[in-house]
KEDRENVEX-843747 format. One line per 2 residues: number of its first residue (from 0); for each residue x, y, z of N, C-alpha, C, O, CB. Coordinates in pm, 1 decimal. Last residue first. Glycine has a CB too. Layout:
<pts>
NUM) X:Y:Z:X:Y:Z:X:Y:Z:X:Y:Z:X:Y:Z ~ ...
</pts>
This chain:
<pts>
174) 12521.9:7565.4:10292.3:12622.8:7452.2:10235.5:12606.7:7345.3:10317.0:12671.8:7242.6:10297.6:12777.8:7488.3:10232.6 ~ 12146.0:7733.9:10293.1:12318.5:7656.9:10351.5:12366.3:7596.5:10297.8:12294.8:7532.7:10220.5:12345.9:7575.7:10452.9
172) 12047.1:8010.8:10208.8:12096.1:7897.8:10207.5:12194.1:7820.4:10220.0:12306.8:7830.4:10171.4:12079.7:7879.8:10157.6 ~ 11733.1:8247.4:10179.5:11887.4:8173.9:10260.1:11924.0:8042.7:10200.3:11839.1:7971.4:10146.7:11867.9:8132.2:10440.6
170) 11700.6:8514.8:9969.5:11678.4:8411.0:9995.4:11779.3:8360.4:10092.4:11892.0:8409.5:10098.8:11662.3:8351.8:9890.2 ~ 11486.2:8713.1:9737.5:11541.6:8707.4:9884.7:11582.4:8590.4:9901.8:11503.2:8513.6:9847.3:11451.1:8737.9:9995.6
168) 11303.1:8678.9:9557.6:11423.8:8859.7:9568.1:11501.6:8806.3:9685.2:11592.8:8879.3:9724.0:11323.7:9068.8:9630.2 ~ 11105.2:8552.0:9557.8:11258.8:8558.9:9416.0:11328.3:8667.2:9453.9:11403.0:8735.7:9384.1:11217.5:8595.5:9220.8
166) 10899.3:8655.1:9672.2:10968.7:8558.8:9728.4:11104.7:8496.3:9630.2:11178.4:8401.2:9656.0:10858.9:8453.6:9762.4 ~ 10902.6:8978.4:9483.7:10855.3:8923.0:9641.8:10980.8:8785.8:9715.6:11087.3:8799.8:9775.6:10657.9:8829.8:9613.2
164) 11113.2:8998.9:9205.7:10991.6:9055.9:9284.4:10950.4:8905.1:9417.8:10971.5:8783.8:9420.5:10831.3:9094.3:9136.5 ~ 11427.3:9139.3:9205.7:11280.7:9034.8:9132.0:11225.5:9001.0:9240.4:11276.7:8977.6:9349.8:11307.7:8877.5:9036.3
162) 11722.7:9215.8:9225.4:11616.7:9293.5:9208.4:11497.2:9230.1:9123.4:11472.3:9257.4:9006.0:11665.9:9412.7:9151.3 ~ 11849.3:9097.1:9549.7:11841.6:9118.6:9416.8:11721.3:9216.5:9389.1:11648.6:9275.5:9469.1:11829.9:8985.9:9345.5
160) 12040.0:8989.0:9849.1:11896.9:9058.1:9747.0:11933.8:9115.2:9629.4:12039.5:9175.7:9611.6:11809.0:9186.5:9815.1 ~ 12083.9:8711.8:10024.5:12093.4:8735.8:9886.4:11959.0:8861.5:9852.8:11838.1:8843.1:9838.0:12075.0:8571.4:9800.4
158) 12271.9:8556.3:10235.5:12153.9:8692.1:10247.9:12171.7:8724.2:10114.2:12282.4:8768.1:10083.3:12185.5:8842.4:10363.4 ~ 12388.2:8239.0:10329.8:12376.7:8424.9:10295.3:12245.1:8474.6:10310.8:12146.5:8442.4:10377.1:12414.5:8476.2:10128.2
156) 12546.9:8054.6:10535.4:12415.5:8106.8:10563.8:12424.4:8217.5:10470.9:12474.5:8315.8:10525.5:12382.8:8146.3:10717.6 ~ 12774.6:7917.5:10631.0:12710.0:7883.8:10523.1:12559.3:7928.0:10460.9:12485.7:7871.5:10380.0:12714.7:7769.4:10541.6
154) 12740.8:7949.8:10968.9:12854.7:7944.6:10824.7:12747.2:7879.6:10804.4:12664.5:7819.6:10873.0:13031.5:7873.0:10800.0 ~ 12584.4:8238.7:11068.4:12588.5:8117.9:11084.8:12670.9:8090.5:10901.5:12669.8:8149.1:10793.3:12414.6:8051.8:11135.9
152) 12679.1:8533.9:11317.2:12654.2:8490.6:11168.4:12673.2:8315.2:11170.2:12751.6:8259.9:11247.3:12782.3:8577.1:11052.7 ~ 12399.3:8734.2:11478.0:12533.8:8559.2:11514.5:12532.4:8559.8:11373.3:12431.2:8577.9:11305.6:12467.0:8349.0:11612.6
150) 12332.3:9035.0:11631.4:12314.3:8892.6:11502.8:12431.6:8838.6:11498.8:12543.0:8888.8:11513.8:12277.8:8929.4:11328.8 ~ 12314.9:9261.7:11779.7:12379.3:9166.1:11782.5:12287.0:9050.3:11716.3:12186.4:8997.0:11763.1:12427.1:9151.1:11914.7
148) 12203.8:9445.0:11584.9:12313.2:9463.9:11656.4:12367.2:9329.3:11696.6:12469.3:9289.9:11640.2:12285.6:9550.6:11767.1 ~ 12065.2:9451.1:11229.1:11996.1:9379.6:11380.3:12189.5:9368.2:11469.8:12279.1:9298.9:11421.7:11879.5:9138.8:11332.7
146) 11988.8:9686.8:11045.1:12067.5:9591.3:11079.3:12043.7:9556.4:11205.3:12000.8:9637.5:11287.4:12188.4:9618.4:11059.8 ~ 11786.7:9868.7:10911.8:11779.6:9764.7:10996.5:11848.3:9691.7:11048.7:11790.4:9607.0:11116.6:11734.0:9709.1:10971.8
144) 11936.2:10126.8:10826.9:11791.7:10161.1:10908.0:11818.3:10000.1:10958.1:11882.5:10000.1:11063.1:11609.2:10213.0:10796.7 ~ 12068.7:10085.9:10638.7:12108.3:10195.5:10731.2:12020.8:10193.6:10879.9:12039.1:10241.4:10991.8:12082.3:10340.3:10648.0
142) 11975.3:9915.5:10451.7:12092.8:9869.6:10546.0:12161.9:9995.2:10672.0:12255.6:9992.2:10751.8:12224.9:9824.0:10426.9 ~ 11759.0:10028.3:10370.2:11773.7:9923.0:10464.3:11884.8:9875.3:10554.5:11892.0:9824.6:10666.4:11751.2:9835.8:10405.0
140) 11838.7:10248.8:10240.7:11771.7:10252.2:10367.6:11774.8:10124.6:10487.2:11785.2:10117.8:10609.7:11635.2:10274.2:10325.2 ~ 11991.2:10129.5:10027.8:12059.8:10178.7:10095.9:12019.1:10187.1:10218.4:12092.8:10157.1:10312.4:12088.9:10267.1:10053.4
138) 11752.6:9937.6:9884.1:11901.8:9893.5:9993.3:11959.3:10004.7:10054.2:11988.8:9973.3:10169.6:12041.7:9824.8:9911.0 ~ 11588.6:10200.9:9857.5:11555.0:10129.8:9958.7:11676.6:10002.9:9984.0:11694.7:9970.3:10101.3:11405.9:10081.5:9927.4
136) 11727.6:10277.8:9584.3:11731.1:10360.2:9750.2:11700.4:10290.6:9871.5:11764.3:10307.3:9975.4:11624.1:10476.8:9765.6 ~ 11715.4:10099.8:9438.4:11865.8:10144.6:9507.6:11837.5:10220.5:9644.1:11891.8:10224.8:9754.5:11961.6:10259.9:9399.2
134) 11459.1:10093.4:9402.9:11513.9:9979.8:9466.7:11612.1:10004.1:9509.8:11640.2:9953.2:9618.3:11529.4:9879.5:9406.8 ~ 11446.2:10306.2:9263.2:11333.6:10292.3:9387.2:11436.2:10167.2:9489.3:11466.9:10167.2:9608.5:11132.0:10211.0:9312.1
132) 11604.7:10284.9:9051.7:11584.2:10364.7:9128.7:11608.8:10384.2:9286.0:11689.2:10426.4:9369.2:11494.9:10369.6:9101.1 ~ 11394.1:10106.8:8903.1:11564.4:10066.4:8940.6:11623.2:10145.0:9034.8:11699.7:10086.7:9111.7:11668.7:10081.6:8819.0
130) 11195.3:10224.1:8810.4:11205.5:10162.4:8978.9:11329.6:10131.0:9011.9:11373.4:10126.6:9126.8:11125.2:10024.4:9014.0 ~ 11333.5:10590.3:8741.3:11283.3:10448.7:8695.6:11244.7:10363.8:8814.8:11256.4:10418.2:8924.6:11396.6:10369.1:8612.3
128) 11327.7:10868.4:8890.8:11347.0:10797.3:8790.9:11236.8:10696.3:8760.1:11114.1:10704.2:8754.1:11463.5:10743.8:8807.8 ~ 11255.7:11068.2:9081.4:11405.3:11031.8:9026.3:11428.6:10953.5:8962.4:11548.4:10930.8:8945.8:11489.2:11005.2:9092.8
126) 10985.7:11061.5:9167.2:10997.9:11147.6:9069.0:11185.3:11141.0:9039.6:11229.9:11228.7:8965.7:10921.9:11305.4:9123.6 ~ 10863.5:10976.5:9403.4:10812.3:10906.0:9234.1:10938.8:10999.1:9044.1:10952.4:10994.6:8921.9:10544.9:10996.9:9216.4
124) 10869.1:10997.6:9620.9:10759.5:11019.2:9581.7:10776.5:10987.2:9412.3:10687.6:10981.3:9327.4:10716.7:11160.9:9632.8 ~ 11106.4:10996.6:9864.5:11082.7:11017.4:9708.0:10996.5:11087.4:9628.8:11016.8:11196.9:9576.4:11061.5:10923.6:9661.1
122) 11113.9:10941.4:10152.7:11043.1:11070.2:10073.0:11043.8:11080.9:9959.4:10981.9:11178.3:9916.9:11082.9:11184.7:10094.1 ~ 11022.6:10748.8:10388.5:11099.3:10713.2:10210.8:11035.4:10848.6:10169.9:10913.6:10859.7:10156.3:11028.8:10535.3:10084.6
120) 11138.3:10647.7:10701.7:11054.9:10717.6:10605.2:11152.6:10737.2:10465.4:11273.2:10740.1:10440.9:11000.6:10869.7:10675.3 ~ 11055.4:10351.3:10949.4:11139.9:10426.4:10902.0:11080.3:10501.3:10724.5:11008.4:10439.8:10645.7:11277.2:10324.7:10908.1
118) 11010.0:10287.4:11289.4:10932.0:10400.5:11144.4:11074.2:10430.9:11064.6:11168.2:10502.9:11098.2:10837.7:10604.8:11212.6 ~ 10944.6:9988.3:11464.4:11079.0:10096.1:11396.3:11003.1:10166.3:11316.0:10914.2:10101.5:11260.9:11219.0:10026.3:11298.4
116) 10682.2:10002.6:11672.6:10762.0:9963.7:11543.4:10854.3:10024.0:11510.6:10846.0:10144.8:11532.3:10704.7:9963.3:11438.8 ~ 10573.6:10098.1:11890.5:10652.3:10030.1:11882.3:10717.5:10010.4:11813.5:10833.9:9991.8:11849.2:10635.4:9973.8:11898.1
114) 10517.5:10463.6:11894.9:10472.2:10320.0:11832.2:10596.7:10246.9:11901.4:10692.7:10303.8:11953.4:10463.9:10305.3:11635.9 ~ 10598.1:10710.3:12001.3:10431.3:10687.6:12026.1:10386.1:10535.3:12003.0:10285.6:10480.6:12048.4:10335.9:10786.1:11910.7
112) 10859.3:10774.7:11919.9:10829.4:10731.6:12065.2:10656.8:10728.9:12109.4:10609.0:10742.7:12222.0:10914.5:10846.8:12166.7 ~ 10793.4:10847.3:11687.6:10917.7:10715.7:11740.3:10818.0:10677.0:11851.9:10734.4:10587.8:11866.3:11115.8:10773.3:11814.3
110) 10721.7:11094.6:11633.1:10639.0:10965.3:11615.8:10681.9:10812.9:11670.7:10619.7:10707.8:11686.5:10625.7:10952.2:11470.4 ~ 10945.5:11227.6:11530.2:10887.3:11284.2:11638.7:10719.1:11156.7:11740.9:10659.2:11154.1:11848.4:10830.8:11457.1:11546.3
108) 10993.3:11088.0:11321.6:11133.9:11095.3:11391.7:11050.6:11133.2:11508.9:11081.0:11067.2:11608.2:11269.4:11209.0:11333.4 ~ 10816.1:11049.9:11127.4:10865.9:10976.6:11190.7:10940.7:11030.6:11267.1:10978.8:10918.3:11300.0:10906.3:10900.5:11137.7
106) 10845.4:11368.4:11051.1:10676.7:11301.8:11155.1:10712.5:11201.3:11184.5:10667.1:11181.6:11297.2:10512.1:11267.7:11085.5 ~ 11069.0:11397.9:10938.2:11037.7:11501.4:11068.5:10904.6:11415.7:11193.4:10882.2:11405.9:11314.0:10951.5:11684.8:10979.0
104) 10994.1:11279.1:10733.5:11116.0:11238.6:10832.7:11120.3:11258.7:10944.8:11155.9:11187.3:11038.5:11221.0:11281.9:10813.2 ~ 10824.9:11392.2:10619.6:10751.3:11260.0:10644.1:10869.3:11213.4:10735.3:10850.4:11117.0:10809.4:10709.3:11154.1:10497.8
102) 10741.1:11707.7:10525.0:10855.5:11642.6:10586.2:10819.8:11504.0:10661.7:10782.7:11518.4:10778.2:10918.8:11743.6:10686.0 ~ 10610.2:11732.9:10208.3:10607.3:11735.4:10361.1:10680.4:11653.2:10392.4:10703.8:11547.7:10333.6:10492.6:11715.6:10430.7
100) 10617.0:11901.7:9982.3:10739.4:11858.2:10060.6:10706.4:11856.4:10205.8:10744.7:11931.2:10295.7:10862.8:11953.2:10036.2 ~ 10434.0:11897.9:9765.5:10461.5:11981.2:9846.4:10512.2:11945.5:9940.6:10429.6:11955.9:10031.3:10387.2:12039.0:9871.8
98) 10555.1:11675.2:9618.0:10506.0:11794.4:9563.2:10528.0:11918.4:9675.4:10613.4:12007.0:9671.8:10348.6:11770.0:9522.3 ~ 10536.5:11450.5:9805.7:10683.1:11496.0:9746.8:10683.2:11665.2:9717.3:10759.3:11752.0:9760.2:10716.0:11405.2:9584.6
96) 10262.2:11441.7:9835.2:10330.3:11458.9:9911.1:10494.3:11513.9:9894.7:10550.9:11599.9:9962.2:10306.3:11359.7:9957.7 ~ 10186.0:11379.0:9544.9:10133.7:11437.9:9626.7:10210.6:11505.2:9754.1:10212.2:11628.1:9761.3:10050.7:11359.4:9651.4
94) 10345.7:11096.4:9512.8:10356.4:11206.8:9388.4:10310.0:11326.9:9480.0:10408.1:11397.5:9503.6:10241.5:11176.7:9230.9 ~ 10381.1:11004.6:9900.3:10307.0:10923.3:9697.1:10346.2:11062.0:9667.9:10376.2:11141.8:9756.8:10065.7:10861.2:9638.8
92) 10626.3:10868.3:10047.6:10550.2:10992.3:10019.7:10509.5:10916.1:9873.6:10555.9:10835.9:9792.6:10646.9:11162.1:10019.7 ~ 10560.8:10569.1:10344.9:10658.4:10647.5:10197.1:10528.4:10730.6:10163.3:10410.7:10715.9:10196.1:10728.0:10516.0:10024.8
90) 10698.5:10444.1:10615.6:10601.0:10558.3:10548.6:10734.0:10637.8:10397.8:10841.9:10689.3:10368.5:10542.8:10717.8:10725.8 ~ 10764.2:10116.1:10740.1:10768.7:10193.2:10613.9:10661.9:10289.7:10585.1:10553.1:10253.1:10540.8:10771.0:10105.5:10507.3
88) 10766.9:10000.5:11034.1:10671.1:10051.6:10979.1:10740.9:10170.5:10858.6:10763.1:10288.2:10887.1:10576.8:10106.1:11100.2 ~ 10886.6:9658.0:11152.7:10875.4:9792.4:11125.8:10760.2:9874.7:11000.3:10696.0:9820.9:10910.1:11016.7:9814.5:11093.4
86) 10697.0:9466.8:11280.2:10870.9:9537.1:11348.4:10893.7:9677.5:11284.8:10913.8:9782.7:11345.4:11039.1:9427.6:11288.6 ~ 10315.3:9541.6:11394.0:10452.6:9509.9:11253.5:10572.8:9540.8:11364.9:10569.2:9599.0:11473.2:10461.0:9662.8:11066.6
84) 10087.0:9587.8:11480.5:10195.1:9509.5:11575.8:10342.2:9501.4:11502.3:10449.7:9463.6:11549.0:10139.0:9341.5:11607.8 ~ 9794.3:9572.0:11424.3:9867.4:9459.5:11335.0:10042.1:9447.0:11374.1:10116.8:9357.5:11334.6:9846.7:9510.0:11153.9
82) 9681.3:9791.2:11565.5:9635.8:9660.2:11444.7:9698.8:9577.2:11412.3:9640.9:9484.1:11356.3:9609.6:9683.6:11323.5 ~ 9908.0:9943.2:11653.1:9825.1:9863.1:11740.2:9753.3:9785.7:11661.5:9766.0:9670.1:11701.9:9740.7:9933.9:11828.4
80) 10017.4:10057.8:11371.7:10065.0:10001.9:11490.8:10030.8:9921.0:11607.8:10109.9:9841.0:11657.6:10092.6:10070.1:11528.7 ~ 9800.4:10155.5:11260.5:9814.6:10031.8:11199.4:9923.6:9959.8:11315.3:9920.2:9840.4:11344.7:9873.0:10049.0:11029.4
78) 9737.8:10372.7:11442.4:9622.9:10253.9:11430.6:9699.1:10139.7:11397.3:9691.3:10036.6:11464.1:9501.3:10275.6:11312.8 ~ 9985.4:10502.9:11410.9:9920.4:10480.2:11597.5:9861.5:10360.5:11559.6:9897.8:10253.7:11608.7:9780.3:10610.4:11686.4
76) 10010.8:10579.9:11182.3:10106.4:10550.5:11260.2:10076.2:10491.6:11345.1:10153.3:10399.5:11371.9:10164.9:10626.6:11296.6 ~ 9728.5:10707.6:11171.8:9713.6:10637.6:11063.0:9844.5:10547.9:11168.0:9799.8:10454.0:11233.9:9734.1:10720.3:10883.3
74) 9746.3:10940.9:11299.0:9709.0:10849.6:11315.3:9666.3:10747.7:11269.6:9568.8:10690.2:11318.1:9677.0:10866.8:11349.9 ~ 9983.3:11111.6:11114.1:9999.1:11044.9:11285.7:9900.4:10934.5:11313.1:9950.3:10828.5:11350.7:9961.7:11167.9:11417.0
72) 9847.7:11122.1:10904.2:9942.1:11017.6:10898.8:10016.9:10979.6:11058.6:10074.1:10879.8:11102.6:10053.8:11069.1:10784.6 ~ 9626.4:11313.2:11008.6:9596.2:11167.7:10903.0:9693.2:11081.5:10925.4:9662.6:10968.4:10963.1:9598.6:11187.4:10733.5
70) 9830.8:11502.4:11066.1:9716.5:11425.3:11166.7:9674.0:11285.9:11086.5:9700.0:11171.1:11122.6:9556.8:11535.2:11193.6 ~ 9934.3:11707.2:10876.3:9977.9:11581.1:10914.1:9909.5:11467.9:10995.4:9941.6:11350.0:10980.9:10074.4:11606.5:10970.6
68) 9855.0:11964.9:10689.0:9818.4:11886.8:10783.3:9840.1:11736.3:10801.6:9768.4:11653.3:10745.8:9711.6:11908.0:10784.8 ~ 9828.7:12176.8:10442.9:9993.4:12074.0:10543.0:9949.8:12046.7:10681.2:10003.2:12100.3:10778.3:10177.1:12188.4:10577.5
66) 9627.6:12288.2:10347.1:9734.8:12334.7:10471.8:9793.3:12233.8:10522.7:9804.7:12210.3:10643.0:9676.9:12405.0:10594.1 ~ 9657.6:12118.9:10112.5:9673.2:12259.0:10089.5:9685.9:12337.1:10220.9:9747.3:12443.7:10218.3:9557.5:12310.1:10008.6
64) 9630.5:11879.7:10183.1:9722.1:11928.5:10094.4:9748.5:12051.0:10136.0:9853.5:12085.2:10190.4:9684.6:11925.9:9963.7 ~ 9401.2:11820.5:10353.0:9514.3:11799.8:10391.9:9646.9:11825.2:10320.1:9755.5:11801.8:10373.0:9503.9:11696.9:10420.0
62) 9201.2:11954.9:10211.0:9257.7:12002.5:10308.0:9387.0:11990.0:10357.9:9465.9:12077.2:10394.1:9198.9:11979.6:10376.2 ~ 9213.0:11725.1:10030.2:9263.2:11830.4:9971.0:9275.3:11903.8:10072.7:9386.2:11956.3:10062.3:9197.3:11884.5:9868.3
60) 9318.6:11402.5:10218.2:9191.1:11473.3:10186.9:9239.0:11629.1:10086.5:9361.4:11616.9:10081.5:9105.9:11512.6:10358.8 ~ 9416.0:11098.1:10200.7:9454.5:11227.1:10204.7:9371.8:11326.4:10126.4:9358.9:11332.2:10004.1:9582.2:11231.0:10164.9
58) 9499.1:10852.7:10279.2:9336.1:10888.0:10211.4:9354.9:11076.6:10230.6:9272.4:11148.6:10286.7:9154.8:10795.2:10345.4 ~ 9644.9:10657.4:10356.1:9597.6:10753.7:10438.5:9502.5:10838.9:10418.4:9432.6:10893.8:10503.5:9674.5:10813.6:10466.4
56) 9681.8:10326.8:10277.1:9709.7:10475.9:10225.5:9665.7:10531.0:10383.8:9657.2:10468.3:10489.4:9595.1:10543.4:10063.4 ~ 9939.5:10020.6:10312.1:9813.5:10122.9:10323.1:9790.6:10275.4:10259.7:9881.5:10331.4:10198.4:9801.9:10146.5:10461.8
54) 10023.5:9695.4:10319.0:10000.6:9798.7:10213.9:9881.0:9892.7:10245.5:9762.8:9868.4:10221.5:9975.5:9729.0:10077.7 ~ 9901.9:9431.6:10399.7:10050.1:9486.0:10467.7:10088.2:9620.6:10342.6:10198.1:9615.8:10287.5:10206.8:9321.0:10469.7
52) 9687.2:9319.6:10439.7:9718.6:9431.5:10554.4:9892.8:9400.8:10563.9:9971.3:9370.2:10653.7:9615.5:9397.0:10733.7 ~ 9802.7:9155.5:10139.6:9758.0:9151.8:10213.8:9779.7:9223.8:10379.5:9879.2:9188.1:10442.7:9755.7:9058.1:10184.5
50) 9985.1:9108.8:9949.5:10023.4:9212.0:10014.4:9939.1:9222.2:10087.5:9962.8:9325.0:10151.1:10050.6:9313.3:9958.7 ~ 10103.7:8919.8:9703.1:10007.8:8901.7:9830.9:10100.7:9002.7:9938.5:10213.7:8992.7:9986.4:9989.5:8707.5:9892.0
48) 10111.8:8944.5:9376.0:10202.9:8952.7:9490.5:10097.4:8950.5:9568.8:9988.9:8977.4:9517.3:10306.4:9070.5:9509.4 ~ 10071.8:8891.7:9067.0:10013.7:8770.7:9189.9:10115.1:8819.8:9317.4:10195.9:8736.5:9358.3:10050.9:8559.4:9136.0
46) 10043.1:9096.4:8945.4:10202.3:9005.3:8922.3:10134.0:8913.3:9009.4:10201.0:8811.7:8990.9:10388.3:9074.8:8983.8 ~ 9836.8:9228.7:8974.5:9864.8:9172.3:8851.5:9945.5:9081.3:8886.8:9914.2:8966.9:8853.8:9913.8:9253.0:8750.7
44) 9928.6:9373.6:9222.6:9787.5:9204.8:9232.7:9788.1:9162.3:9095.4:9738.7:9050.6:9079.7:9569.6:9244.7:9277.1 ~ 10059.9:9562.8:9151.7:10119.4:9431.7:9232.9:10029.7:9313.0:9228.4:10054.8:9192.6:9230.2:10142.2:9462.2:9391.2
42) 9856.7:9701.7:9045.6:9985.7:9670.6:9001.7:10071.8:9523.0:9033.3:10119.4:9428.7:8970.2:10055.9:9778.4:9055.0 ~ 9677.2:9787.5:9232.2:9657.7:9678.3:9088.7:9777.7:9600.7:9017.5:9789.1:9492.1:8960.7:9601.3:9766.4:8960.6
40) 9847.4:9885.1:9397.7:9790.8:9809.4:9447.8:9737.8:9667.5:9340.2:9744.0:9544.7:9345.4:9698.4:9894.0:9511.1 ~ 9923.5:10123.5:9316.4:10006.4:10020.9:9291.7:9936.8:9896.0:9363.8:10012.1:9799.6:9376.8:10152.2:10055.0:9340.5
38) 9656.3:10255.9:9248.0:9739.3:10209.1:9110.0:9836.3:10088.8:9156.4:9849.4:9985.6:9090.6:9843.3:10348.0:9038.3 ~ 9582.0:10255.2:9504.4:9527.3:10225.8:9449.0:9585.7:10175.5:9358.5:9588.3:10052.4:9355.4:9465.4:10284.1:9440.4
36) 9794.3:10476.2:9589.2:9792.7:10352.5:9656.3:9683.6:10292.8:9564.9:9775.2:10240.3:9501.6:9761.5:10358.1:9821.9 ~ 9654.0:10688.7:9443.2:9785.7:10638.4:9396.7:9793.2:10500.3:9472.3:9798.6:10403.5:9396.4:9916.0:10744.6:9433.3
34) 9409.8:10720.7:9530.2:9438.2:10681.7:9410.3:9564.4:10600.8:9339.2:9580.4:10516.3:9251.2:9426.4:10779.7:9365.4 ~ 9417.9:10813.3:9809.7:9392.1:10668.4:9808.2:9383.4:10657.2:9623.0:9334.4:10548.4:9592.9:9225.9:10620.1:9913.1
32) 9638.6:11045.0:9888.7:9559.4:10993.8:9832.5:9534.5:10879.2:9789.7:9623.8:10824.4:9725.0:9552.7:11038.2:9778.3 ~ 9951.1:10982.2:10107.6:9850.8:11035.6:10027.6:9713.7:10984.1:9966.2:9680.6:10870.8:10001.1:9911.2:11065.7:9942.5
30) 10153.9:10791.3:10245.2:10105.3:10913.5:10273.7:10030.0:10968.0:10137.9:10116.7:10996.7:10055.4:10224.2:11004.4:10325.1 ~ 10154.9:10402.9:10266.2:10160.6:10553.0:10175.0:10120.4:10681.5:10211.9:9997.5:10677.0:10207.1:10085.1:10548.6:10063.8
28) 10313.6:10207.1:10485.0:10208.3:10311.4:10495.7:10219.7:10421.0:10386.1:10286.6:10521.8:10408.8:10215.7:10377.8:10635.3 ~ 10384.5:9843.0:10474.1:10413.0:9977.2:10416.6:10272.6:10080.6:10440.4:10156.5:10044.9:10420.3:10451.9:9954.5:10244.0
26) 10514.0:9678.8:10755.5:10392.5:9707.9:10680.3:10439.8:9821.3:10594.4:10530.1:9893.4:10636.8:10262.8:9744.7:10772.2 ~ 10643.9:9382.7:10846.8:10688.4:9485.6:10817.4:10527.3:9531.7:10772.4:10436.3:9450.2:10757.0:10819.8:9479.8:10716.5
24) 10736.3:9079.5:10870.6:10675.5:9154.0:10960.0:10720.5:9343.5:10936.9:10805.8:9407.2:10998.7:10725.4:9078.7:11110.0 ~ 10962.8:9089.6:10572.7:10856.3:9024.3:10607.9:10848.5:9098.3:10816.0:10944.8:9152.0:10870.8:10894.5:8819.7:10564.4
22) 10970.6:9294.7:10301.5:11010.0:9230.2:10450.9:10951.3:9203.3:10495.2:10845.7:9266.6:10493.9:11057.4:9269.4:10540.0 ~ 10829.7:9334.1:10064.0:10921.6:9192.9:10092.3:10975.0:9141.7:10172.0:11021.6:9028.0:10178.4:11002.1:9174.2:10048.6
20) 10760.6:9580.7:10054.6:10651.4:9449.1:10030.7:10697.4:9297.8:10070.0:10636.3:9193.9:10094.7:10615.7:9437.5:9864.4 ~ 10985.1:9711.7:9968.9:10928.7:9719.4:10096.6:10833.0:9566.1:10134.3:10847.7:9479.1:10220.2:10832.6:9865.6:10094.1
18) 10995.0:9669.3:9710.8:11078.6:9619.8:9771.7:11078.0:9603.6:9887.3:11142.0:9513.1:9940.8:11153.9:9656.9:9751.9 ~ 10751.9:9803.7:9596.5:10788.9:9707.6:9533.9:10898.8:9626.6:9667.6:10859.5:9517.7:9709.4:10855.0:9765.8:9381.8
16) 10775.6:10075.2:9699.7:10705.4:10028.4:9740.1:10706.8:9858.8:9754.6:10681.3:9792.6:9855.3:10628.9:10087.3:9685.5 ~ 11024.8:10155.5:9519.9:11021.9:10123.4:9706.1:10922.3:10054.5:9746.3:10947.1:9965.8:9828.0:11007.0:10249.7:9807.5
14) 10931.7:10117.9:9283.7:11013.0:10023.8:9290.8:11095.4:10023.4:9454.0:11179.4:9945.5:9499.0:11104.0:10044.4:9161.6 ~ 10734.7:10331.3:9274.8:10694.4:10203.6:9248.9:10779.4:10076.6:9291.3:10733.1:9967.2:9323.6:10676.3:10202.6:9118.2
12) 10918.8:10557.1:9307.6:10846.6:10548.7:9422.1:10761.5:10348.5:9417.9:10742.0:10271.7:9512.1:10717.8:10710.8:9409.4 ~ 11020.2:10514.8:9057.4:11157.3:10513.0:9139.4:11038.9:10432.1:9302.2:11054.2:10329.5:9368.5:11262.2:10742.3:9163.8
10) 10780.2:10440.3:8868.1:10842.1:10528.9:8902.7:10983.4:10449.9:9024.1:11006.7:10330.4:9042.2:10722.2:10637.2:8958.3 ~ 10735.5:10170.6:8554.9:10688.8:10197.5:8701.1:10805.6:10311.0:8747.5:10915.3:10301.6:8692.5:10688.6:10039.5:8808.3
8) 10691.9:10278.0:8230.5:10775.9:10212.1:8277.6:10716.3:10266.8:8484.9:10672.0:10376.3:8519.5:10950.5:10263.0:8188.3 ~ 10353.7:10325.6:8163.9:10486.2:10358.0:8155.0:10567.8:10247.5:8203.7:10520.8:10134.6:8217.6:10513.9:10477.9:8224.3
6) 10136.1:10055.7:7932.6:10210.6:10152.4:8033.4:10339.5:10176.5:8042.7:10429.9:10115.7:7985.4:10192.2:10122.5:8147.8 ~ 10172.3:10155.0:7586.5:10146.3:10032.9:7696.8:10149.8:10129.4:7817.9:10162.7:10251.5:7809.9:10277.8:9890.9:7706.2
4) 10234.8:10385.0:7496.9:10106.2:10309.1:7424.6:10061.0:10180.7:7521.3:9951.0:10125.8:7528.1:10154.5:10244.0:7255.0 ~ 10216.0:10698.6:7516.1:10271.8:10587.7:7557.6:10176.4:10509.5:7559.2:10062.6:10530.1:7601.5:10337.2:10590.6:7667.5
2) 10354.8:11030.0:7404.7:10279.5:10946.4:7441.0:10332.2:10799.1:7496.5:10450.8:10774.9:7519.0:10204.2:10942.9:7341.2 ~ 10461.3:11327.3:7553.6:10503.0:11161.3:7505.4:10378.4:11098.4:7524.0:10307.6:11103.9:7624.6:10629.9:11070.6:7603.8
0) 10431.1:11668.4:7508.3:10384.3:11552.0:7579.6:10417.3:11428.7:7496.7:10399.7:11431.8:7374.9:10232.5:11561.6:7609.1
</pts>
């Protein structure tokens, strides 16, 4: 065992969560235990990020571990969907969920057609690395998952993402 005298460095799963947080009409839904959503919750309210009902758990009971029961996160899908209406709805797996490999792709994909919101799912859970990681994966998702079909491009207009946190990660601007 390593010790570690500050905290660790944040997981791969820290640095989706991290990046999710930044689209705006969007919500993130964690599948598991309200501990881990908890940690990043402090996490982020250190840095002064405002995540306000836009960061949830599901509170995942040990039943719900140990027979792979999904119901929590179906309706967890349904509520925050009619609560709050988001474009899209980010379900990512905490440490818990990865573990025993519930298929969080399978429950979006079959879940589509119950919400409005786009669902789109992050199965990581924490365990491929660093957040540097976290963040590669979620451009890739994003650009797989949101591109808007017909969008007008306007001259002099980019789209800048990087990797620093909330309203420093993103930006437009014209010539």
């Amino acid at each position: 065992m390593s010790l570690v005298r500050f905290l660790p460095t944040p997981s791969d799963r820290m640095g989706i969560i991290w990046s999710l947080l930044a689209v705006q009409g969007a919500i993130v839904l964690e599948y598991g235990p309200a501990g881990t959503t908890h940690y990043s919750m402090g996490l982020y309210g250190g840095l002064v990020l405002h995540f306000q009902n836009r960061l949830f758990t599901t509170h995942m009971s040990e039943d719900d571990v140990v027979m792979g029961d999904v119901t929590r996160l179906e309706e967890a899908i349904i509520e925050l969907d009619k609560s709050y209406a988001p474009k899209v709805s980010f379900v990512v797996a905490s440490s818990v969920t990865a573990v025993i490999g519930t298929d969080i792709k399978g429950v979006c994909r079959y879940m589509q057609n119950e919400v409005k919101a786009k669902l789109v799912a992050f199965e990581q859970g924490g365990f491929r690395g660093d957040y540097s990681v976290g963040l590669a994966e979620t451009y890739k998702l994003l650009v797989r998952n949101l591109p808007q079909k017909d969008a007008t491009q306007e001259a002099g207009v980019y789209n800048i993402i990087g990797a620093s946190a909330w309203r420093y990660r993103k930006c437009a601007r014209t010539a």
